[in-house]
VEXDREN-2710 file (C-alpha; in Angstrom, 1 decimal):
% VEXDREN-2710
k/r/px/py/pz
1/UNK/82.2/117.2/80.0
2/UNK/81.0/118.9/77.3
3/UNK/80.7/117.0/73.9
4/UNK/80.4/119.9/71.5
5/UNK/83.9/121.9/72.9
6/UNK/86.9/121.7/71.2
7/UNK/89.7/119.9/73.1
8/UNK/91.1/122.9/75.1
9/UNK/88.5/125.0/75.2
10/UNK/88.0/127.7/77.9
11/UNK/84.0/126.6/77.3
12/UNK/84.3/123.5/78.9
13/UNK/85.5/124.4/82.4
14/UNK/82.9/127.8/82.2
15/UNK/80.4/125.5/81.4
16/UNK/81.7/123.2/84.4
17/UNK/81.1/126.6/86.9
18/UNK/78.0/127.3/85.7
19/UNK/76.6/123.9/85.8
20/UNK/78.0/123.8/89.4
21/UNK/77.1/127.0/90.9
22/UNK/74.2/126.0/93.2
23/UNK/76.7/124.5/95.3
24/UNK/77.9/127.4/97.2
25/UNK/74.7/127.8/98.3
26/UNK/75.2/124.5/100.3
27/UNK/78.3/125.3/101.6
28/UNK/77.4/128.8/102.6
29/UNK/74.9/127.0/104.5
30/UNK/77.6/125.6/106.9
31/UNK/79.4/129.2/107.3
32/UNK/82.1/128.1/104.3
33/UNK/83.5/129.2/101.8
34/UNK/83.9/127.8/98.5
35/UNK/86.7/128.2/96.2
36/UNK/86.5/126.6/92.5
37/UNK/88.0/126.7/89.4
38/UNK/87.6/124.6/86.8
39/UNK/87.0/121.3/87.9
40/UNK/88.4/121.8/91.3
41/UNK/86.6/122.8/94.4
42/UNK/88.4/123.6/97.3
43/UNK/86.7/124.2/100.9
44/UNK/87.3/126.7/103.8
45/UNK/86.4/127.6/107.0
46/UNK/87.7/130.3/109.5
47/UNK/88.0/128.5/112.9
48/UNK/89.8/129.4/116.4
49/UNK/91.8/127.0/118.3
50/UNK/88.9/126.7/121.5
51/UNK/86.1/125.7/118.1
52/UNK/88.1/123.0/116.6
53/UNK/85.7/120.1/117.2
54/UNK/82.5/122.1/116.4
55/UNK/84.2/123.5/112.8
56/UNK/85.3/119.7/112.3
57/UNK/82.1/118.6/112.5
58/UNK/80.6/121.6/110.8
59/UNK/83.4/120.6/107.9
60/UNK/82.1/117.1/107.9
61/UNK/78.1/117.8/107.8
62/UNK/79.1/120.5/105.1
63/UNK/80.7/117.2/103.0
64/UNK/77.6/115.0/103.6
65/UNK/75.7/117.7/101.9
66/UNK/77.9/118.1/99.1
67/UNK/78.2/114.6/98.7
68/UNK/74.4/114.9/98.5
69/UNK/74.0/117.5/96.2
70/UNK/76.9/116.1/93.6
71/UNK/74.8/112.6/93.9
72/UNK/71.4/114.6/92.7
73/UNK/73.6/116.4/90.1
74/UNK/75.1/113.4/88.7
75/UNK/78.2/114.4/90.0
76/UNK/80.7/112.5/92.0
77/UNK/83.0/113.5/95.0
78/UNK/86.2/111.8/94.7
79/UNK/86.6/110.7/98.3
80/UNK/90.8/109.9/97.6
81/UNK/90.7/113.4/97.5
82/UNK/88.8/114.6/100.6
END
């Protein structure tokens, strides 16, 4: 990640946020929120019980666009994970 950091470093995974903030601009797009820290992002939405199906499939276009966006960034989503 980055070349320059010492092993350990609290630069690396700062560096990491910074270099990844644009993304919660797409997921605010889909009405969720995004939770990240380090290397890990994590997903949310608020949903009620008669909106299932909609949220799912707001959740799902919200991962095609991240998928999107990582791909531009030279990113990669780890789909074992998602």
């Amino acid at each position: 990640m980055c070349v320059q950091c010492p092993q350990g470093s609290v630069l690396g995974p700062l560096l990491f946020l910074l270099y990844v903030a644009d993304l919660v601009n797409v997921v605010e797009k889909h009405l969720l929120r995004l939770y990240a820290y380090a290397d890990d992002s994590q997903l949310t939405l608020d949903l009620r019980r008669d909106e299932l199906a909609a949220s799912i499939e707001r959740l799902e276009w919200c991962i095609e666009d991240v998928d999107q966006w990582m791909s531009a960034n030279k990113l990669m989503l780890n789909v074992d994970k998602t």
